[in-house]
C-alpha positions in Angstrom: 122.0 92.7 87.3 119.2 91.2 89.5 116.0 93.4 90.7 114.1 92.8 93.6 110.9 94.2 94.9 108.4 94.6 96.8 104.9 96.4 98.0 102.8 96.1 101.1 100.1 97.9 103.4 100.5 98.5 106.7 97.6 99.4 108.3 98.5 102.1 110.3 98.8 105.6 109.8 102.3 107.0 107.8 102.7 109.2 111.1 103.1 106.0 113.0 105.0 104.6 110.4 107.5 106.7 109.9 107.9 107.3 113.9 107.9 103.6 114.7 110.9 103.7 111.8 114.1 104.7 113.8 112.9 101.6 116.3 112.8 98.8 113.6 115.8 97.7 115.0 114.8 97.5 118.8 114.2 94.6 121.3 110.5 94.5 119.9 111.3 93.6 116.5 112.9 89.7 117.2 112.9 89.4 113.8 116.1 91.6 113.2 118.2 89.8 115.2 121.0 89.8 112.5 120.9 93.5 112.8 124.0 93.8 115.5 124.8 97.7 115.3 122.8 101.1 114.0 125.1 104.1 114.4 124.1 107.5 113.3 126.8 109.7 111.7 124.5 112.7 110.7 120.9 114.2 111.1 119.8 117.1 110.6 116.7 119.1 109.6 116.5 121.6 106.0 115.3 124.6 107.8 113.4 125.4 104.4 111.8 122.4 103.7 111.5 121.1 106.6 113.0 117.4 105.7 114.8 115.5 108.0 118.4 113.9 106.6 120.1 111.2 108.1 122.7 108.9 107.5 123.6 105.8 109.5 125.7 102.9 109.4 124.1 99.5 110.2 126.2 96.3 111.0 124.7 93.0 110.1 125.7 89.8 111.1 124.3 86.5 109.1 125.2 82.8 108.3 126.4 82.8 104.3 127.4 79.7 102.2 130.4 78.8 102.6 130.8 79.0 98.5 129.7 82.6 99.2 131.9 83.3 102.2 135.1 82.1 100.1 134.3 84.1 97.5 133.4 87.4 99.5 135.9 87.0 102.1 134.5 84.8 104.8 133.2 87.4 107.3 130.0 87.0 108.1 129.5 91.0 109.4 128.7 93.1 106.7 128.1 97.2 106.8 125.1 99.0 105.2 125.2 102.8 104.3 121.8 104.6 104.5 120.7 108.1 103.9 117.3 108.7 104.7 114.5 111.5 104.2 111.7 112.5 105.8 109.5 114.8 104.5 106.3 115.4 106.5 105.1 117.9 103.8 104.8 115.5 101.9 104.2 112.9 104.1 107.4 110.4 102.5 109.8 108.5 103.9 112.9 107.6 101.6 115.6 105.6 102.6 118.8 104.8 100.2 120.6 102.0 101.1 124.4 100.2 99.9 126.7 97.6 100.7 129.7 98.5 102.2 131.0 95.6 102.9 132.3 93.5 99.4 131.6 96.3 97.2 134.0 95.1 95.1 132.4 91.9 94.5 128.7 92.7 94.8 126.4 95.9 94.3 123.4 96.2 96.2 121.7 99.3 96.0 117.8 99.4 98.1 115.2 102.0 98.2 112.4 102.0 100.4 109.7 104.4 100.2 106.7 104.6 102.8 103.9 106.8 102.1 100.4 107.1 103.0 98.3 104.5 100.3 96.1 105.6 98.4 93.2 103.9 99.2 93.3 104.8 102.5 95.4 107.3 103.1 94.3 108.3 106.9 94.6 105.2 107.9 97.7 103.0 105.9 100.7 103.2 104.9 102.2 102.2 101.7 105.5 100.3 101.6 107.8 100.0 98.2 111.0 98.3 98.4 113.4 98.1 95.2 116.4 96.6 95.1 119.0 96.8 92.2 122.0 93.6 92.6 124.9 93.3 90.6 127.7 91.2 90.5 131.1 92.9 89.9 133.3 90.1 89.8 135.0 89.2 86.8 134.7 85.9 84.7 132.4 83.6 84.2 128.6 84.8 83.9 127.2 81.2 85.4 129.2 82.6 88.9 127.9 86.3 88.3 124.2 84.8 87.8 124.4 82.5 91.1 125.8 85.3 93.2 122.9 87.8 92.3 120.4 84.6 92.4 121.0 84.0 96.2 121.0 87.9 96.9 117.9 88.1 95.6 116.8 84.8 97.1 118.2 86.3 100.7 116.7 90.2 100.2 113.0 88.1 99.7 113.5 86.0 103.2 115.0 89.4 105.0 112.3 91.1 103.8 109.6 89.2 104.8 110.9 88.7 108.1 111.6 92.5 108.1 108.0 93.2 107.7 106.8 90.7 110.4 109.4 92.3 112.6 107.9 95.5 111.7 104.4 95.0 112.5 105.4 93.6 115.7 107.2 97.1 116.4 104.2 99.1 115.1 102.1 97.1 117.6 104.2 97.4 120.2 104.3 101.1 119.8 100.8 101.9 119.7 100.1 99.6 122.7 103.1 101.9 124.7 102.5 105.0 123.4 98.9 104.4 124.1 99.2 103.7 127.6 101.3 106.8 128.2 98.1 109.1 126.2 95.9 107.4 128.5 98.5 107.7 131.8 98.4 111.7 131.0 95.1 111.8 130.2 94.4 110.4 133.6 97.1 113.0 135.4 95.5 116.1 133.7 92.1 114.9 134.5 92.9 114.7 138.3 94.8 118.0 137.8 91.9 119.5 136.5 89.8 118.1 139.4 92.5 119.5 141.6 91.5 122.7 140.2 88.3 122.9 140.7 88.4 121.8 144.5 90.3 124.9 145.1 
């Protein structure tokens, strides 16, 4: 078994974070291109806790070895499993992740957490990501270690792309969601003036 993981600081606010989340897929992010399908199968909300729940499949489409592809199966569309929570008590997002696709062969299991830092916590968010790999195929260890080595070696390049995709999404949100403050802003102003001419 391989482990990967990794931290970073966005710095925006978790509420923008965690909003900006469910668009980290979207035109904005051109960085997630190989991400071809999110499909929702379940939300819902614990009317106790308050924590949102959902799970979603995501199809993924990438260029593999072909070493990797003959030994996986050759497609090149894999599925990923996620359950996520959000708990704005807290102020935590966690999302569970697995391979669907060549679970026979290889285990990835991924957990991201985002969560105001610490040092800032009005202001950034923290991001862990942890992954744990492990090849299931039998025989020789030398093919077991070079499967796990280019997962990890793969999970480090998506994820560093992932995070440049992301802050191009977070921009992108802020600048939109700005303007349309600022448009409303402007309409209840004139309303107001409105008002007062009467």
């Amino acid at each position: 078994m391989k482990v990967f993981e990794s931290d970073y600081t966005f710095n925006y606010p978790w509420e923008e974070v965690s909003t900006a989340n469910w668009r980290k897929y979207c035109p904005w992010n051109d960085k997630s291109t190989h991400v071809i399908a999110v499909d929702t199968l379940s939300r819902d909300v614990d009317p106790e806790s308050g924590i949102l729940r959902t799970e979603r499949l995501i199809t993924c489409r990438q260029a593999i070895p072909k070493w990797v592809g003959a030994l996986l199966g050759g497609e090149s569309a894999s599925h990923v499993y996620e359950i996520s929570y959000v708990d704005p008590k807290s102020k935590k997002v966690t999302m569970c992740s697995t391979n669907l696709s060549w679970s026979s062969t290889l285990s990835v299991r991924e957990t991201v957490v985002y969560q105001p830092s610490e040092s800032a916590p009005e202001s950034m968010t923290q991001f862990r990501q942890g992954a744990q790999i492990t090849a299931l195929c039998g025989g020789w260890q030398k093919l077991r270690n070079r499967i796990e080595d280019f997962t990890v070696e793969r999970f480090d390049q998506n994820a560093q792309r992932g995070r440049e995709g992301f802050e191009a999404v977070l921009e992108m949100s802020r600048r939109v969601f700005g303007e349309q403050k600022e448009q409303e802003r402007q309409e209840r102003q004139e309303q107001q003036e409105e008002q007062r001419q009467r």
